[in-house]
Structure formats: C-alpha cells, structure tokens
N, C-alpha and C positions, 0 to 999 in steps of 0.2 A: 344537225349542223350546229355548231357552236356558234354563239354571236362574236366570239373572237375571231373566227375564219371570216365573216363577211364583215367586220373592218379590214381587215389585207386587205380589200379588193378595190383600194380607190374610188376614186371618181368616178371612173369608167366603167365601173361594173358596179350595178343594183345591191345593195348590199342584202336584200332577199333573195340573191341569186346563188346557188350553192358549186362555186366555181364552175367549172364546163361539166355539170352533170347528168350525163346523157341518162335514157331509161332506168337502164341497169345499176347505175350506183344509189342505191335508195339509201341507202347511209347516209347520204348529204342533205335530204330532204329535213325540214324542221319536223315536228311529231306529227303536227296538222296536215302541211302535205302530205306525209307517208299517208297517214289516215285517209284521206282523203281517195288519195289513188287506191287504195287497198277496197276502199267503199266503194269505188267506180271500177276498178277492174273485177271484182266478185260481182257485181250487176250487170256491170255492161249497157243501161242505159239508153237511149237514145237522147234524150235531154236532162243537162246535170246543172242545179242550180248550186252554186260555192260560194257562200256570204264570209269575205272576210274581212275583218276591220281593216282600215288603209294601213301601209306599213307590215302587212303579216305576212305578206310576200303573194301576193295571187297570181302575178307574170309568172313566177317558180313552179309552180303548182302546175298552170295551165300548161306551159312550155313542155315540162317533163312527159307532160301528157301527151301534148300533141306528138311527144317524139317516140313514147310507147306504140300510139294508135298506129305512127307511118312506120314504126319497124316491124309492128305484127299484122301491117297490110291493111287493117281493119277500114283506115282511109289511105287516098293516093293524096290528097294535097290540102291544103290549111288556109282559112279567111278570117283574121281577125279584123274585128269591125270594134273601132274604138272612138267615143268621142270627140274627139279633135283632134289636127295636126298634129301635133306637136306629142303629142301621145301614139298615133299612129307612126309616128318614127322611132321613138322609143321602141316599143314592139319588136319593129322589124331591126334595131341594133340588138337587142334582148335574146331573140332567135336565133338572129346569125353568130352567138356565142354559144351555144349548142348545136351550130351544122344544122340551125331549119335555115333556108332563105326566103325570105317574104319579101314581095316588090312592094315600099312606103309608095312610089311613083304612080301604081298603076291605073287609067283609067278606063282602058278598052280594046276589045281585040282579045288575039291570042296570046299567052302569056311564053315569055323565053321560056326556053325547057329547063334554064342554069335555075329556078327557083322552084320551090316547096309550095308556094301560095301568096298571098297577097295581104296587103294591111290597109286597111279602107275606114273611113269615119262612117257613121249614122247618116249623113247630110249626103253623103257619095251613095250611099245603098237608095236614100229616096229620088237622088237624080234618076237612078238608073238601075229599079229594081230588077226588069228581066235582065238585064246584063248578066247578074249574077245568078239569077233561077237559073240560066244556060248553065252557068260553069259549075254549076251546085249537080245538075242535072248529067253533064256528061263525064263526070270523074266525080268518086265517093269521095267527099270533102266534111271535112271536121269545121263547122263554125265556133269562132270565139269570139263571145258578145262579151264587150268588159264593160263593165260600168253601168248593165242592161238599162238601168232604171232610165236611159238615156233614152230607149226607144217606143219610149211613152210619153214624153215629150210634144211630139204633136203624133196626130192621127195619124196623118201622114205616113209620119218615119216607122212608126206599129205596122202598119198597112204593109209599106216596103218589105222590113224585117222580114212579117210573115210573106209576102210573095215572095222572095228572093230566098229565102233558106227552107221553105217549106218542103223541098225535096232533099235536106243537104241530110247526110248519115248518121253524122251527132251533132250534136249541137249543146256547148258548155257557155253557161253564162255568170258570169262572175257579178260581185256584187260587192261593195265597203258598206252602201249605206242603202239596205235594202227597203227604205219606204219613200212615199213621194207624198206630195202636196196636194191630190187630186186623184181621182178615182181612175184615173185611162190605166186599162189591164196592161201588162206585159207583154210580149209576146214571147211563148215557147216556155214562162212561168208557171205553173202547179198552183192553184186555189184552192184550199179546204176549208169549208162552213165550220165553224166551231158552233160552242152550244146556243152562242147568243145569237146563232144566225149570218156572222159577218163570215165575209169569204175574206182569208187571209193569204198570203202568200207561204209557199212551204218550201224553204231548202232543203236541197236534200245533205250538204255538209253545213255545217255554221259553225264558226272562230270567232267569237268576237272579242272587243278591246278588253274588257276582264281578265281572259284566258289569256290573252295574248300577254299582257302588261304580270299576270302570273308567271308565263314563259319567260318574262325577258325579251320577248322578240318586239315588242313597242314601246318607249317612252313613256313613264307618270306623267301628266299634264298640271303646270301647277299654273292657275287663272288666277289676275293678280286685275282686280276690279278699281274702278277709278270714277268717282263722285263729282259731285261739282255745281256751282250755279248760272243755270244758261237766262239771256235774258233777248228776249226776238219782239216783234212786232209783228200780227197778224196783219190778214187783207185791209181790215174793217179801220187798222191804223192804232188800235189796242197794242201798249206795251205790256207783255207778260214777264214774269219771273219763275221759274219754278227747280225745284234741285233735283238732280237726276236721283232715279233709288224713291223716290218720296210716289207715294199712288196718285195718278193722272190718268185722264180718258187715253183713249187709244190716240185720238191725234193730238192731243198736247204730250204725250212719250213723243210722237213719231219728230214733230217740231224740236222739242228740247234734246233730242237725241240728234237731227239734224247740225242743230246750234252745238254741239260739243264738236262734230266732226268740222265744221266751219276752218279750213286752215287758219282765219284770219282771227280766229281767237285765241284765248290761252288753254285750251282742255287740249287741243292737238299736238301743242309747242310742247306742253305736263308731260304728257303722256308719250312723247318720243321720246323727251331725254332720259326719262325713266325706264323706258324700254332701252335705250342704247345703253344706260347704266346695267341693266342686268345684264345685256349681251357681252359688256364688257369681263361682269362677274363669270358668265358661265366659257368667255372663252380663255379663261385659266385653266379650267379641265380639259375646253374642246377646242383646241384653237382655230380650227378654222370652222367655228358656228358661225352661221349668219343670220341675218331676221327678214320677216318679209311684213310689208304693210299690207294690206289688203284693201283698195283703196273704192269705192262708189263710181267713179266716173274718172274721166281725162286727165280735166281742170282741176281737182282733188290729186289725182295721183303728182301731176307735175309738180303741184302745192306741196306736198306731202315732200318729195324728195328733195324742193328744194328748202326748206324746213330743215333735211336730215342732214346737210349740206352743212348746212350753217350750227346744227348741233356739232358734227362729228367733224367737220374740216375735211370729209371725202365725199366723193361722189356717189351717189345710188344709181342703181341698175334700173330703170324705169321698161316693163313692160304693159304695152300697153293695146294690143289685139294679137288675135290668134294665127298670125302672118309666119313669112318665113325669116326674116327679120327678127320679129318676136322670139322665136323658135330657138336662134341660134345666141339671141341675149341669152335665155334662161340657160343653155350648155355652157356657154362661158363663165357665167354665174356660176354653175355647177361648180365647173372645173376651176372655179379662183375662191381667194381666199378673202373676198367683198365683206364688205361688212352688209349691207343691204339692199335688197331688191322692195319697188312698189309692184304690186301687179292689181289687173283690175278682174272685177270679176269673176266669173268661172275660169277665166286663165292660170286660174289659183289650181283649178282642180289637173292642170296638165302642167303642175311646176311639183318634178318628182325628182327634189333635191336633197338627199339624205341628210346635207349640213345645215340644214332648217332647223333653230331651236327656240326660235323664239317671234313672237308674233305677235302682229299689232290690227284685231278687227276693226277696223276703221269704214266699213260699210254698213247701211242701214237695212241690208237683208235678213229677216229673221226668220227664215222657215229652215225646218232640224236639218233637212238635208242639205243645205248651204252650210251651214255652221260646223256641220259632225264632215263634211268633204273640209271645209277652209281648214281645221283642224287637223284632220289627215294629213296635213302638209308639213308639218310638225314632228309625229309620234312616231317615225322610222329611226328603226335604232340601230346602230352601228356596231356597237360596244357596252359591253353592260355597265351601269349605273348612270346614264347620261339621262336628263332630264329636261322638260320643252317648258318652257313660259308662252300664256298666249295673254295680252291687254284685252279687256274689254270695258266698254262701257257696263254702269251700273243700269242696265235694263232689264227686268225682270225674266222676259223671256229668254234672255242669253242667259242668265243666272242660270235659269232652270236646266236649259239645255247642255250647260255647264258640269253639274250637280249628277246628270242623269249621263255621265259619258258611257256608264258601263251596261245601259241599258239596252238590250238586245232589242230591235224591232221588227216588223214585217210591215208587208206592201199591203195596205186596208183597201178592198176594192168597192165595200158600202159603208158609208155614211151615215152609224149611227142617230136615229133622230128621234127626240122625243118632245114632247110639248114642254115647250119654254126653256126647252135645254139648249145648251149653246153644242156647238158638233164641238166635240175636242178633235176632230181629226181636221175639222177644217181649217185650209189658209189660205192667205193671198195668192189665188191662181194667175194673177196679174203680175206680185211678186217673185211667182216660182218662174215664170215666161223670162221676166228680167233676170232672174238669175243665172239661168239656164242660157242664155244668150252667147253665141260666139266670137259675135264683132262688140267691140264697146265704144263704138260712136259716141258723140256728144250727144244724149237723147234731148237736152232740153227742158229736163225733166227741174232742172234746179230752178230756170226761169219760173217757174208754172207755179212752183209753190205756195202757195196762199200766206207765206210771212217771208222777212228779213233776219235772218242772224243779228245780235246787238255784240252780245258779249257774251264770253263765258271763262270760266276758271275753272279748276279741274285739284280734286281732293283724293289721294289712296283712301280709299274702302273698305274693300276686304283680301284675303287672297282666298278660293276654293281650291281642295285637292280632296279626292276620292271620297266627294257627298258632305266633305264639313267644310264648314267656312272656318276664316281665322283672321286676328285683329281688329285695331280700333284703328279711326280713321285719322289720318295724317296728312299736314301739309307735304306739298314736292318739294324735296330737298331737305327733308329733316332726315332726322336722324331713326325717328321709328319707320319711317317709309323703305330707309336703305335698311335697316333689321329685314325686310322681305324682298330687296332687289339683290341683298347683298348673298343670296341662300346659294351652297357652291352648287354648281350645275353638275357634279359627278355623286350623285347620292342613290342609294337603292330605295327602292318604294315608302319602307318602313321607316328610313331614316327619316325621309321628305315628311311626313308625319309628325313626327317626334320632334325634327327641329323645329317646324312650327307652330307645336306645341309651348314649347320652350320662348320663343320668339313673342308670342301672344304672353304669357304669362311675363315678361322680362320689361313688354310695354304698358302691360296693366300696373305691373312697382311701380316704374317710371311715371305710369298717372296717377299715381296716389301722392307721390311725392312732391308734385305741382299745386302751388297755390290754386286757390277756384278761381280765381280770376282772369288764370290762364289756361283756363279749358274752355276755346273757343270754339271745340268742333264735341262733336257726338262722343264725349266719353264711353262706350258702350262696348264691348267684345261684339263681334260680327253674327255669331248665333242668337245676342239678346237684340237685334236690330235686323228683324228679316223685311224683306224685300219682299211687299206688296203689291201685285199688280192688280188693275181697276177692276179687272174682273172678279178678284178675294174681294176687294173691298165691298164692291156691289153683291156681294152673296153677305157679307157681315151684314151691310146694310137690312137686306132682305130677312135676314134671320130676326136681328133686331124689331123688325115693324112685325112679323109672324108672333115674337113672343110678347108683345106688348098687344098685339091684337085678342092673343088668347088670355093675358092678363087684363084686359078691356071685360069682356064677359067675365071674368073673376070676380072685378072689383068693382064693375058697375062705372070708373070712372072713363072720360072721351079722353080717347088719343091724345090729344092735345097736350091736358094736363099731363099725364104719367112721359111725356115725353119731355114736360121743361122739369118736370120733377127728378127725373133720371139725368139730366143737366145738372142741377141744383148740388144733387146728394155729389155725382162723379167731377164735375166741370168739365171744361169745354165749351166748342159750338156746336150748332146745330144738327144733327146728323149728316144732312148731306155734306159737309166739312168738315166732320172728324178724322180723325187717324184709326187706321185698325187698329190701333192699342185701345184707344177710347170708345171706341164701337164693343170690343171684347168688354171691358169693362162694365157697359151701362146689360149686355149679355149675361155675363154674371149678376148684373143685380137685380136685375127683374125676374130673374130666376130666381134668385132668393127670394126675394119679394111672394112671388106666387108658393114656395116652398112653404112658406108662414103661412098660408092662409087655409093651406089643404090638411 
C-alpha cells in the first residue's frame, strides 16, 4: 500500500488501514504485514508475538488476520482485549470496516449472534476472568492482546489474561514498545536465555521505528530541547539554583525539572509559544497538524491550556481521564482542524490522532516505555515527507531516550546484578504504576513535595534527529531559535539532516560575528556540550580517585597532595564540584603523569 492511498482516507479511517481490505487483497497490506501474515499462515502458531513501532499500522495486520482465521474456519469468533476505553472502541470502529463486528458495550451473558466477538480492556478481563474462560471455551476464539505489555501491569490482570485465554485457539499479541519497567513476565510471551543468562522476550515478527521510518510508513522525529534556570526552595527552607542540562543528583534533576514545568513560571509560557511557533511553520505543509501537551496532573493540564489560550487566542481541547466524555473530545479533536489538545497521562497512549505533529512533554515521567508510547503519538504518517516535532526538557534521560529512538528492545525478565553495579534495567516501579494509570485524579502528589517552585526561564538547547544533536543555545524569540522552529514540516529524512546541518553552521557565522560581550549564553555547538547525568559524573569521579589511588603507590605521595596538585596544574574545584569537562581533564593528567614515571 502506498502512503498516498492512506492519506485519502480522512479522518475516519486509520491511515494504517488499507481501505476495506478483506483476506484476500494482500496487495493493500504494507510489506511488514504481508510479511507477517505469510510468517503466521506457513506456522500456524498457536501464540504470535508482533512488535510493531506505534504508527506501522498493527490494527491492519491483526484485522486482516483475524478475517483470514473466520474465513478459513480456523476460529468462530474474535476478543480483542485492549488497554483502555477509548481504544477498545477504536477496535471495534477498525473492524466493522472490514465486516468483523466486535461489541465495544459488552459485559456479560450471551452475546447477539449480529457480532463476530467482543472488544474488552485488561481491567474488564481482571473483573471477570471466567466470564471469558466460558466464552474462550465454548467456541474457538482468536484472542487479540494489544498493547500486551499491559497485562503485566499488576499481578492480577497476568493472572486474568492467563485464566481467561488459557483455552482460547490463538492467541496474537501485539506490541509498539515491547519492554517494561520491572520484571512481571507476560503472559502467552516466549522467553529465551541468551548467553549471559537473562531470559529475554522473543517476537516472533519485529518492525521497528528504523525499518518503518526507511519505509516511509512513520514520521522522522526532530526533538527540539529547551534549557534554562530554575530556582525552588527545598523543605529545610534552602533557596536552590541550578540549570537544567548541568549534572545534578537525582533529586535536584527531579526538583529543577519539576520547577521548569511549574505553569507559573517562564520555561512553560518558552516553550508553548515555541512550540505553537513551529506548529504554525509545519501547518504550511500540513494544514490541519495539531499538537498535544502531555501534561502530569489536572491542575497542570488546566494551566497548560489556559496558557495556550492566551498564546494562540483559541481554545485547547483539555482531556483529562479515560471517561466517555473524554473519549468523544479526543474524536472531535480528530475530526477538526484544533490547533491543540492537553491530555494527561497514559490518555496519551489512547489519543490515536493521525494529525498529531507536533508535541510538547510536559510530564515528569521518565521511564522508556512512557516516552517511546507519548512519542508514538506523533510518528503516524499520512503522506510522505511530513515530519513530527516533539519539546523536551533538557534532562539527560529524555536526551538518551531521545538519541536511542531506533533502538530495538525486548521484555528483560532478570535483573542483571553485579556488585556495586547499578541495574541499568532498573526503574521507578512506583513511577511505572503512575504512568500506567487509568484515572488521573488529583493524586496530591504536588502537595507532598519537599520544595516550592520560585522561578524559571527557559533557553533553546539543542535540536536531536537520528542520534546527532545540533545547534547552540538561544534565547526564545531570537532569531537563531526560529532557524530550527522555522524547519518546513514536509521534508524527507535526509533532507531533515542536511538542513540542519546547514542551520547549525549558518548560527556558528552568526556567533563569530558577534562582539564577546554579547555572548551571554553557551557559545558551543550541541555535540561539544553533552549532557551529563550524575550517574557519568559519579563514575568520572570514581575513575578519577582509582587513577590517583594507583598513582599514590607510584609516587609515594597522600591523596591529598596529588589531588590539590591536579587543581593547581588543571583549575577548578574541588572534585566533588567539578564538571565532567574538568574531571576528564585532571583523567588525562594523571595519566600522563604516571605515563612519565613508568
């Protein structure tokens, strides 16, 4: 299928969906479906795990399928089990465009005979797991699990899953972002030991954002980072300063990250009208792109929109839980030509709006699978050459996460552990719960915080596209800031590249040609200025006190000395207050140092 045939198709139709293509037209399928179905109908399977990056079209794939399996008998009726609402009705519109019918309504009892099967969430399967073992049991039923990694979530809903589908015929489970935050297995997923021991998860098809973004069927992502100085008061009544991007403990990031999203300061006012600024650039190519905030809480979202209000002179679409209400904002949204929606939370992960181009993280969750779904929401592509902007804060882990879009992952089911090693797989299972969440009440959580917001301001940083960074840092509203708001939104991969190539080189002239006196900000291209988090820093540190330890027994002289001495020669403070540039540096010289001596 050509990415020109699924622009025709409006609003109303998925633009991964290959018009009304029943079994038989495999022609319409993109490569990876075909692929895909050709893998699963030569197997025949009982359980088929399908990782596809968000935006590759996985309803297409599964649909096609499910309408193979009812025309060649193989099953009599279809359960797709989806995350939330609002997604569990999608489904069942998705279907009944290929002549399946799925009840979104259903809760119990016997089902009309006028449907094919049913569209149920996770949370409906743990109300009322035999409900479903019955219906699994008395007719050969195809289960589709979307979004599986859902049903690892709690114990519970794994538990369900397997009682209720444990007698169903096949059973396909889809996937965008196949790893979690915690070690709770899958259920109905394939774990293979590799050599170092760890049991990984194993697809049996995988598409990811790379391949896809080669095909043309997802969006380039160009992350356009935003700096700045936040300044808060801890419990204790201590005023802090510190600038986002700059290496800090985990809770002074968590604080000063907090303080930039603060509506009541200036990094959130920066960084909408910057964002509505490119929206505006990119809806020259697309006119009806719209943006979404991705907002922490309520009271933030309300903020946020009326913020956007006052930038843009129109209203924002505020959603704000996973209700029916909610539900039918985000279709309207769809179907209009809004300039912006807030939502909060994982409400993100069931707003499947093809004119999403551009994005504003505006939440303090940072674990991969939040970030690589919030982003998902973005990279569905209509048309070839159209491109997504997402905002972020300059915090290290988003960077990374950033940097690493095209990296393929799997479900880790052991926790690497070694002495004094930190688990790289580990994260906030507290903050994955929050993520994961379907209601978004006022948790309270803002109360509880151990500081106050003071102030903040807010600086362009960098922009990242496909693993490089680019530019130097600029106030909002100049004129090198709009050199990267102002990038047209209809560019093909290679171009997006190239112009900002061009664009970085056009504001390094521009800084040379400025007196020093008016280089108030970080003259520096964005690759000579990386972004440290405390955990580099704390391993420099460590290397540093290791090679000075073994240059101790060298040279006969105490720690002490060779440490103000390594001050002396490099300057600086004192280690625990250096910068990774200055840590690197006193690294090389004690290395030289010892190189002399041997």
């Amino acid at each position: 299928m050509s990415v020109t045939t699924a622009s025709s198709s409006s609003h109303h139709l998925s633009p991964a969906f290959p018009g009304r293509a029943p079994w038989g037209t495999a022609n319409k399928l993109r490569a990876w479906q075909q692929g895909a179905m050709d893998k699963y109908i030569q197997e025949q399977p009982r359980d088929f795990l399908a990782v596809a990056t968000p935006g590759a079209g996985k309803t297409t794939f599964a649909l096609t399928l499910a309408s193979w399996l009812l025309h060649h008998h193989v099953v009599q009726q279809v359960t797709v089990v989806a995350p939330t609402e609002h997604l569990k009705k999608q489904w069942a519109e998705a279907a009944a465009r290929i002549g399946i019918k799925l009840d979104p309504e259903y809760s119990a009892g016997p089902l009309s005979k006028e449907y094919d099967g049913v569209a149920v969430t996770y949370a409906g399967v743990g109300v009322r797991p035999m409900l479903h073992r019955n219906r699994s049991e008395q007719r050969k039923t195809l289960v589709i699990l979307d979004e599986i990694h859902h049903a690892g979530d709690s114990k519970s809903w794994g538990e369900a899953c397997l009682e209720a589908f444990e007698p169903a015929t096949r059973r396909l489970a889809l996937t965008g972002t196949p790893f979690r935050s915690d070690t709770n297995p899958i259920p109905f997923v394939t774990y293979e030991e590799g050599n170092d021991g760890i049991r990984r998860s194993a697809a049996d098809y995988t598409y990811g954002y790379g391949n896809a973004l080669a095909d043309n069927v997802v969006r380039p992502v160009i992350f356009l980072s935003y700096s700045g100085n936040m300044r808060w008061r801890t419990k204790a009544g201590d005023e802090i300063a510190a600038r986002l991007g700059e290496p800090m403990t985990k809770d002074a990031i968590s604080q000063a990250w907090r303080t930039a999203l603060d509506p009541r300061g200036e990094w959130m006012p920066s960084v909408l009208r910057a964002a509505d600024a490119r929206l505006t650039e990119v809806r020259k190519g697309i006119p009806d792109a719209g943006g979404l905030v991705i907002a922490s809480d309520q009271d933030s979202a309300r903020a946020y929109a009326k913020l956007i209000r006052e930038i843009t002179g129109t209203k924002a679409t505020v959603v704000l839980s996973d209700d029916s209400g909610a539900s039918q904002r985000i279709d309207d949204f769809a179907a209009s030509e809004d300039r912006w929606m807030v939502a909060v939370r994982m409400v993100s992960e069931g707003v499947d709006v093809p004119r999403l181009a551009v994005g504003v993280y505006a939440t303090t969750i940072s674990t991969p699978l939040f970030f690589a779904q919030a982003v998902g929401r973005f990279v569905r592509s209509r048309r070839r050459g159209e491109t997504a902007s997402v905002f972020l804060p300059t915090i290290p882990d988003l960077l990374g996460f950033a940097n690493e879009m095209e990296v393929e992952r799997d479900h880790v089911l052991d926790k690497p552990k070694k002495d004094g090693e930190e688990d790289p797989y580990a994260e906030s299972e507290k903050e994955m719960d929050e993520a994961n969440k379907q209601q978004d009440e006022d948790t309270g959580e803002q109360d509880m915080l151990p500081f106050e917001a003071l102030e903040s301001d807010a600086t362009f940083d960098r922009v990242m596209y496909n693993g490089a960074e680019f530019g130097m840092q600029a106030h909002p509203g100049s004129e090198e800031e709009q050199d990267y708001l102002g990038i047209p939104g209809l560019l093909e991969p290679d171009q997006v590249q190239l112009l900002l190539q061009k664009r970085q080189a056009r504001q390094i002239a521009h800084s040379k040609k400025k007196p020093d006196t008016e280089a108030d900000l970080l003259e520096l291209p964005a690759e000579r200025r990386p972004v440290v988090s405390h955990k580099e820093l704390m391993g420099l540190r460590k290397q540093l006190n290791t090679l000075v330890g073994a240059y101790v027994h060298q040279s006969g002289k105490p720690h002490g000395v060779i440490h103000t001495e390594l001050r002396r020669v490099c300057g600086g403070p004192p280690s625990a207050e250096a910068t990774a540039g200055q840590l690197r540096q006193r690294i090389d010289k004690v290395r030289e140092w010892a190189t002399r001596m041997t």
